[in-house]
C-alpha positions in Angstrom: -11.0 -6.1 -9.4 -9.7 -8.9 -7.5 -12.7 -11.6 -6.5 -13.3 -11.6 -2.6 -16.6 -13.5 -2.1 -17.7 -16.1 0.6 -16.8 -19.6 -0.9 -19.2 -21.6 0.3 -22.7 -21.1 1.4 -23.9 -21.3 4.9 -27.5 -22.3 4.9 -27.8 -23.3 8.0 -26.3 -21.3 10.3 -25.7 -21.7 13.8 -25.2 -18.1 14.8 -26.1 -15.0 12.5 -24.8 -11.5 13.1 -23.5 -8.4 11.8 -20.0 -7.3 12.1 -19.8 -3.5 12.0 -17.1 -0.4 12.2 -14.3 -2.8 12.4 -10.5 -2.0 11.6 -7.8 -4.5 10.6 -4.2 -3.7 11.5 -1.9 -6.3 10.3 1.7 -6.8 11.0 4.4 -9.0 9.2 6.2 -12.1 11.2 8.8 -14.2 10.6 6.9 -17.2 10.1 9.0 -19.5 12.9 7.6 -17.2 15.2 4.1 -17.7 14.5 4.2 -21.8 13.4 5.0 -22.1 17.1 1.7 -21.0 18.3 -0.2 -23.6 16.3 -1.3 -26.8 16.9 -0.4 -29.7 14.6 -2.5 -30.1 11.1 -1.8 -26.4 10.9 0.5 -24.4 9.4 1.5 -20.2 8.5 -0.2 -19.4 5.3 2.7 -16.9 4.3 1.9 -13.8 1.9 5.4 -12.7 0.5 7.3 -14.5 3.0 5.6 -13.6 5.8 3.0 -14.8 8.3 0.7 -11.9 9.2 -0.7 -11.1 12.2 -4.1 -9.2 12.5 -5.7 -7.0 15.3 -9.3 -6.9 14.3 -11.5 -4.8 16.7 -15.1 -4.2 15.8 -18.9 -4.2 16.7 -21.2 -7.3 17.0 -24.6 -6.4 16.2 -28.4 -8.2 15.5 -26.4 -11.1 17.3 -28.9 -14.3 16.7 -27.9 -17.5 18.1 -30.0 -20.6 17.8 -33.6 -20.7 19.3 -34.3 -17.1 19.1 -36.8 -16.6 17.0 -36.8 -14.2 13.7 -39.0 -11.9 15.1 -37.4 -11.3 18.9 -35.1 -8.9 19.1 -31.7 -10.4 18.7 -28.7 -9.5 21.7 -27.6 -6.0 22.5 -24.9 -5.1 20.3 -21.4 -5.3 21.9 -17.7 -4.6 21.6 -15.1 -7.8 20.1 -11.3 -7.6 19.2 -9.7 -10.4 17.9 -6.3 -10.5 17.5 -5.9 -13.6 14.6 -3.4 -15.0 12.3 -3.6 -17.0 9.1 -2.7 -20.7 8.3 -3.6 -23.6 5.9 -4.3 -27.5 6.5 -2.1 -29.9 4.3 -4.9 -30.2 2.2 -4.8 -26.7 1.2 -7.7 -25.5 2.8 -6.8 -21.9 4.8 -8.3 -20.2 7.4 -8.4 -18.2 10.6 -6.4 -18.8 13.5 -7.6 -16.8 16.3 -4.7 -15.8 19.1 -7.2 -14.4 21.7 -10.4 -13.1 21.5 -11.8 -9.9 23.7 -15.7 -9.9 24.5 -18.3 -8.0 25.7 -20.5 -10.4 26.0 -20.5 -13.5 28.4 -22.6 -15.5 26.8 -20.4 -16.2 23.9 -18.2 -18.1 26.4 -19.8 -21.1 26.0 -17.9 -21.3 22.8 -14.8 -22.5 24.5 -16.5 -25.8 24.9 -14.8 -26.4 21.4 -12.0 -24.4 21.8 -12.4 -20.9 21.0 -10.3 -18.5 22.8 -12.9 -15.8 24.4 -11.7 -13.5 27.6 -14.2 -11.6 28.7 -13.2 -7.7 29.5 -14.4 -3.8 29.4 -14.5 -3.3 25.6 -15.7 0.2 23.9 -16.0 1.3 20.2 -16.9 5.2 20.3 -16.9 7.8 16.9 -16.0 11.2 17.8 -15.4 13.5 14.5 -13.4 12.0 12.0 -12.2 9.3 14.2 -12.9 6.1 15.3 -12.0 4.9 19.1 -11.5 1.2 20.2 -10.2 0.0 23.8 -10.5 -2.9 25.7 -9.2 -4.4 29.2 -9.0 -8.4 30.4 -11.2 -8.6 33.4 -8.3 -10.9 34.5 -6.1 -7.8 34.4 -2.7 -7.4 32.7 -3.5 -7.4 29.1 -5.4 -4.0 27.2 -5.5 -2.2 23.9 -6.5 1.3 22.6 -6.0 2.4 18.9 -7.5 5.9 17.4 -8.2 5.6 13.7 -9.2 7.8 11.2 -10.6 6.6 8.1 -10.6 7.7 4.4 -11.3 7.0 1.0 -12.9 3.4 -0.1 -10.0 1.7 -1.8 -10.6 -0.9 -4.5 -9.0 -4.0 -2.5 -5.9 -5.5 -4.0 -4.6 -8.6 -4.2 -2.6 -8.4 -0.2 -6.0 -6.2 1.0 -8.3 -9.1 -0.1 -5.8 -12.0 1.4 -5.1 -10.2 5.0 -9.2 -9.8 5.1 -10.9 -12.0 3.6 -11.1 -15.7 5.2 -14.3 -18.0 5.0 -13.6 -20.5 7.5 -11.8 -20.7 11.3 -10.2 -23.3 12.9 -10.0 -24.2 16.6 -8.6 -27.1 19.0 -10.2 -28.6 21.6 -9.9 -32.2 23.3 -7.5 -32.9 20.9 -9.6 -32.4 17.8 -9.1 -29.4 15.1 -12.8 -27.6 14.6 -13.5 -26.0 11.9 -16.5 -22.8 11.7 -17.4 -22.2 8.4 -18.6 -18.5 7.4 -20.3 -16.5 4.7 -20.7 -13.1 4.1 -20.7 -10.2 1.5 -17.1 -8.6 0.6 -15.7 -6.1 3.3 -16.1 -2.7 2.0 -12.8 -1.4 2.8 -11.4 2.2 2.8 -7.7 3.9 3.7 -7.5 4.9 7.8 -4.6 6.3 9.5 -3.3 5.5 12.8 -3.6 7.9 16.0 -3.1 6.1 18.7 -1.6 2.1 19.0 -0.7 0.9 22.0 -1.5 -2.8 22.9 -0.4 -5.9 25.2 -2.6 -8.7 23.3 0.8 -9.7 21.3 3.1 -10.3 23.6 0.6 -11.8 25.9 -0.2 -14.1 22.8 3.4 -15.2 22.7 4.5 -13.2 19.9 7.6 -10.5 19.3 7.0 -7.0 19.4 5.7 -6.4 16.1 8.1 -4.3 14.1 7.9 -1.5 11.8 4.4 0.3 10.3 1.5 -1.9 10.5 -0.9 -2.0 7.5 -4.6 -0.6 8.5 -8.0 -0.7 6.7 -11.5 0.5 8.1 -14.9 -0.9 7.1 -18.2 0.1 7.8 -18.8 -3.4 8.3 -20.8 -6.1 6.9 -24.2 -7.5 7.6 -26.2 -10.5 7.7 -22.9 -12.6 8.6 -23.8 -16.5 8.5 -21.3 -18.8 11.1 -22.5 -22.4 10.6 -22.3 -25.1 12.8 -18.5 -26.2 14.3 -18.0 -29.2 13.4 -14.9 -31.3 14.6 -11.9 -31.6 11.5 -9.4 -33.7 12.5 -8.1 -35.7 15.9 -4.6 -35.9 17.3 -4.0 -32.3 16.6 -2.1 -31.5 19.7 -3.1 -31.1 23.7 -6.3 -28.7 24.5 
């Protein structure tokens, strides 16, 4: 089994949630293509010679940010997609880079006040049968997504499941500083799923290619009891805001 833990603790954290019925679909990249998307300080973390680019919709549940109390009822639960790639500071340490975000929820806009790339829009996560619905729209029009899933068997993650998954820290820029959000969690519980329906606008929109040929898709349940601790600012001179 390969070892996918959190790798660092989070005691403290600034925002607690659960991330629920979420599905990765992850395309290969020429890495040229995504290195020119990110700021300096950052580069492609490549697996097998290519940079990786992941559509990531899911459900943000028992959403607690800071000053609510642990016996009030945390926010409603609500529909994110982020579409994120994958990249590694010249000391080594790797991360998410997050492309756009989609969000149900207005309040988490705040969080562009260190950089992170929220758009609000119309999102929905719906189960009907054997399958699994996502779709979204920007509220500033032009860019969507919808993608049908059906998932099947748990798979014991391999060494590429566990790398295209599994990150435990995300990096922003704002005011010309890199910020990076640390995060903990138990491993994603992963199983097979098989495409329906694809059809999205949040690549190009991004900057990116089309993405070519079959994309590589997991389901998971989800995880709970997600710990994102405080953003705290990483490095300066890494590029305009």
């Amino acid at each position: 089994m390969v070892a996918h833990g959190a790798e660092q603790r989070v005691r403290l954290p600034a925002l607690r949630a659960s991330w629920l019925t979420q599905t990765f679909v992850h395309w290969p990249f020429r890495p040229e293509a995504v290195q020119t998307l990110l700021p300096a300080h950052l580069v492609v973390d490549e697996y097998e010679g290519a940079a990786w680019v992941g559509l990531t919709p899911f459900v943000m549940a028992d959403v607690r940010l800071p000053g609510l109390l642990a016996a009030t009822p945390g926010l409603p639960a609500f529909a994110e997609t982020n579409l994120r790639t994958y990249v590694r500071q010249p000391d080594g340490r790797d991360g998410l880079w997050f492309l756009s975000i989609e969000v149900a929820c207005p309040l988490l806009l705040a969080a562009r006040a260190v950089g992170v790339p929220y758009s609000p829009g119309s999102l929905s996560v719906s189960a009907a049968g054997d399958r699994v619905s996502y779709a979204g729209s920007r509220w500033t029009g032009g860019v969507s997504y919808r993608l049908v899933v059906r998932p099947g068997d748990p798979v014991e993650p391999t060494e590429r499941d566990v790398w295209l998954t599994s990150r435990w820290r995300a990096y922003t820029r704002r005011l010309g500083m890199l910020w990076e959000t640390p995060v903990e969690h138990e491993p994603w519980p992963l199983a097979h799923a098989c495409v329906d329906v694809l059809e999205q606008t949040l690549t190009t929109a991004a900057g990116l290619p089309a993405p070519a040929g079959t994309p590589v898709v997991h389901f998971s349940e989800g995880v709970r009891d997600v710990r994102l601790g405080p953003t705290r600012p990483r490095l300066r001179g890494a590029g305009p805001s």
